[in-house]
C-alpha positions as CSV (number, residue, x, y, z in Angstrom):
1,X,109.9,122.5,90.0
2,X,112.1,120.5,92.3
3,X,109.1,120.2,94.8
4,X,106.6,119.9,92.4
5,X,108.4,116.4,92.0
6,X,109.5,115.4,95.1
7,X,105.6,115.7,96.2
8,X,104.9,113.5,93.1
9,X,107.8,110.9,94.2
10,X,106.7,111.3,97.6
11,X,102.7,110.0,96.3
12,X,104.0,107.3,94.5
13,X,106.4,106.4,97.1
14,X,103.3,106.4,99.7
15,X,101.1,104.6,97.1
16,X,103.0,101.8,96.0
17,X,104.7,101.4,99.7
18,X,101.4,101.3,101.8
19,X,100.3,97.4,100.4
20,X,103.8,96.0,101.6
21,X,103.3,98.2,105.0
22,X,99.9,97.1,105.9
23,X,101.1,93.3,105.6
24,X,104.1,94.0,107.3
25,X,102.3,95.2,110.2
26,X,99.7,93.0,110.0
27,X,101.7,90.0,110.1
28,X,102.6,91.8,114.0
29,X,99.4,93.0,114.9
30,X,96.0,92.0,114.8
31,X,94.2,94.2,112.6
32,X,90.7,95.3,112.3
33,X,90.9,93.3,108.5
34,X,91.9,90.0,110.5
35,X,89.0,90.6,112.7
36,X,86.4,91.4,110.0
37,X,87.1,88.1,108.4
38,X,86.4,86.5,112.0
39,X,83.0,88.3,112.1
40,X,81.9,87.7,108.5
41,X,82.8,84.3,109.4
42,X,80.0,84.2,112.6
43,X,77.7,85.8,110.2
44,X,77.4,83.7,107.8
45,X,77.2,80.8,110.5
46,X,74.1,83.0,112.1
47,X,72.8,83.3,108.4
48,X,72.6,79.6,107.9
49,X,70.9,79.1,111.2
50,X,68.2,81.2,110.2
51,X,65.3,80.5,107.7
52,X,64.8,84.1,106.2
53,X,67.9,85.6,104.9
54,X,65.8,88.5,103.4
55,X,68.1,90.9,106.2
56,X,71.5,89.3,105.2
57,X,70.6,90.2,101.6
58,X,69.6,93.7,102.3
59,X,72.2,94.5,104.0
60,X,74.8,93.4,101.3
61,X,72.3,95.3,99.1
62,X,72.6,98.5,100.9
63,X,76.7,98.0,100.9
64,X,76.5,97.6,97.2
65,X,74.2,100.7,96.4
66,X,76.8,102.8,98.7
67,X,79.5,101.2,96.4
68,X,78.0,102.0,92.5
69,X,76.8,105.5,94.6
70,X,81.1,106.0,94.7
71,X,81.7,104.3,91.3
72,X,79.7,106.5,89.6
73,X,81.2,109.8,91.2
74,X,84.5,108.6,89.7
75,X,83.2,108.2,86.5
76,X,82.1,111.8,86.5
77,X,85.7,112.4,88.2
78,X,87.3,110.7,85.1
79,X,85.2,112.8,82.7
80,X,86.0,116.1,84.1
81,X,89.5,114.9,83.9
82,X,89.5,113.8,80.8
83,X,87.6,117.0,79.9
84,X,90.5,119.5,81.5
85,X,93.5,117.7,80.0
86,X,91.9,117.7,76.4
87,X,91.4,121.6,76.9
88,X,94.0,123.1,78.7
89,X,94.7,125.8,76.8
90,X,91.4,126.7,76.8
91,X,91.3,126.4,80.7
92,X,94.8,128.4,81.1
93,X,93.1,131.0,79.1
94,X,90.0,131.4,81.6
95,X,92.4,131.8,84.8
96,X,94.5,134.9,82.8
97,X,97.9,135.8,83.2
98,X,97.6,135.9,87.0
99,X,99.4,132.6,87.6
100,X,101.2,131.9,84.7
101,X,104.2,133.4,85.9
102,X,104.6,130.0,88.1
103,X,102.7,127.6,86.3
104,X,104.5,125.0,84.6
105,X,102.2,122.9,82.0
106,X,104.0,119.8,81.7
107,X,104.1,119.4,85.9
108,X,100.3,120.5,86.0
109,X,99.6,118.1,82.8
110,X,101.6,115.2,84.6
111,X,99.5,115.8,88.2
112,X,96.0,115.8,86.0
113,X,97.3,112.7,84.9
114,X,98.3,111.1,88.1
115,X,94.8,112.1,89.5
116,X,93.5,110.7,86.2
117,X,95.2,107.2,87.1
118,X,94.2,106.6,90.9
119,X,90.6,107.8,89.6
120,X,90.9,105.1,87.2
121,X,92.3,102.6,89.7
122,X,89.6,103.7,92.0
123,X,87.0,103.2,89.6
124,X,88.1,99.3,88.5
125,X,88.1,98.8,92.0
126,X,84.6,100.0,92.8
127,X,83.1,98.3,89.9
128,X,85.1,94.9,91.5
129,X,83.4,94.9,94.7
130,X,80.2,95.4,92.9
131,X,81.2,92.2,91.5
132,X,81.9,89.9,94.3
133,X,79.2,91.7,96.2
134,X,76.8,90.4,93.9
135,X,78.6,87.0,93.8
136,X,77.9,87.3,97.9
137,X,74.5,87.6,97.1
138,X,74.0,84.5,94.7
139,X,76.2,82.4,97.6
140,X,73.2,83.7,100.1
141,X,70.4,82.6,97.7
142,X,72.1,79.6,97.3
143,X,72.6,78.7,100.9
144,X,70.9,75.2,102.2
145,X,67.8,75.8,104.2
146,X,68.3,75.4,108.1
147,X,69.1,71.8,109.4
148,X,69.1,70.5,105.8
149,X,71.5,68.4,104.3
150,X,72.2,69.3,100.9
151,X,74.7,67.7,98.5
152,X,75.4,69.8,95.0
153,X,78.1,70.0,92.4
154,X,79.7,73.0,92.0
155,X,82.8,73.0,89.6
156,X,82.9,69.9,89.2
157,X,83.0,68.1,92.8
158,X,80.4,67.5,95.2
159,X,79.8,70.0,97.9
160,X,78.2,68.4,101.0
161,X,76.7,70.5,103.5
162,X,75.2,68.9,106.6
163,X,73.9,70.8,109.9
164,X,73.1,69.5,112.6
C-alpha cells in the first residue's frame, strides 16, 4: 500500500515538476525548442519567397493527420477506461481469486483514474494542435504572393507587408 502511493506521488511529483524543469534548464541551455523556433522562423521566410506553397501545406498537412491519427487512439484509450472503471467488478470477477489476495480496489480504482486524467489531458492537447495547425494553414493560404506588397486589416489595424 505504502508503495502503491509513493509511485503515485512520485508521478505527480514528475508530472507537475517537469514544466518548471524544462524552463529552468532552458533558460541555461539552448534547447532543441529554442532552435525549432529559429528554423520555423527560416521556413516561413523560404515560404514567402516562393510562389507555390502547395509543399509547405502538405507538410503541415501530413503533421496534422499524424496528430488526429494520436487523438483518436486516446479517445479509444478513454473509452476502454471509462469502460473498466464502470465494470470493475465484473472485470475482478474474470481474473478469479488468483490476485485478489493483493489487490486493493480503491488503489487500482485511483490508478485507472490517474491514467483516465493524463489520457484526458492528452487528448485536449491533441485536439489543440489540431487547432493551431489548421490556423498554420489559413496563415499559409493567406500569405502575400512573392515580391508583393500587400496591406490588409486584420483585428482591427493594418498589416503591411512589403518584400523586396
Amino acid at each position: 500500500m505504502h508503495v502503491d502511493l509513493a509511485a503515485v506521488l512520485f508521478f505527480l511529483i514528475c508530472w507537475l515538476g517537469y514544466p518548471p524543469f524544462v524552463r529552468w534548464v532552458a533558460a541555461r541551455r539552448n534547447l532543441m525548442g529554442g532552435s525549432m523556433i529559429n528554423m520555423r522562423v527560416a521556413w516561413i521566410e523560404a515560404m514567402l519567397d516562393r510562389e507555390m506553397r502547395v509543399a509547405d501545406a502538405s507538410l503541415i498537412g501530413h503533421v496534422m493527420s499524424s496528430v488526429s491519427f494520436f487523438a483518436s487512439i486516446t479517445v479509444v484509450v478513454i473509452a476502454g477506461l471509462l469502460g473498466l472503471i464502470g465494470n470493475f467488478e465484473r472485470s475482478a470477477q474474470l481474473t478469479g481469486d488468483e490476485f485478489s489476495w493483493f489487490v486493493n480496489r480503491p488503489m487500482i480504482e485511483m490508478k485507472l483514474v490517474l491514467v483516465l486524467v493524463v489520457m484526458i489531458y492528452a487528448f485536449q492537447a491533441f485536439a489543440w494542435s489540431i487547432r493551431q495547425l489548421a490556423y498554420s494553414l489559413v496563415l499559409i493560404g493567406a500569405a502575400p504572393p512573392k515580391y508583393c506588397r500587400h496591406s490588409a486589416t486584420v483585428g482591427g489595424t493594418v498589416a503591411t507587408q512589403s518584400r523586396p
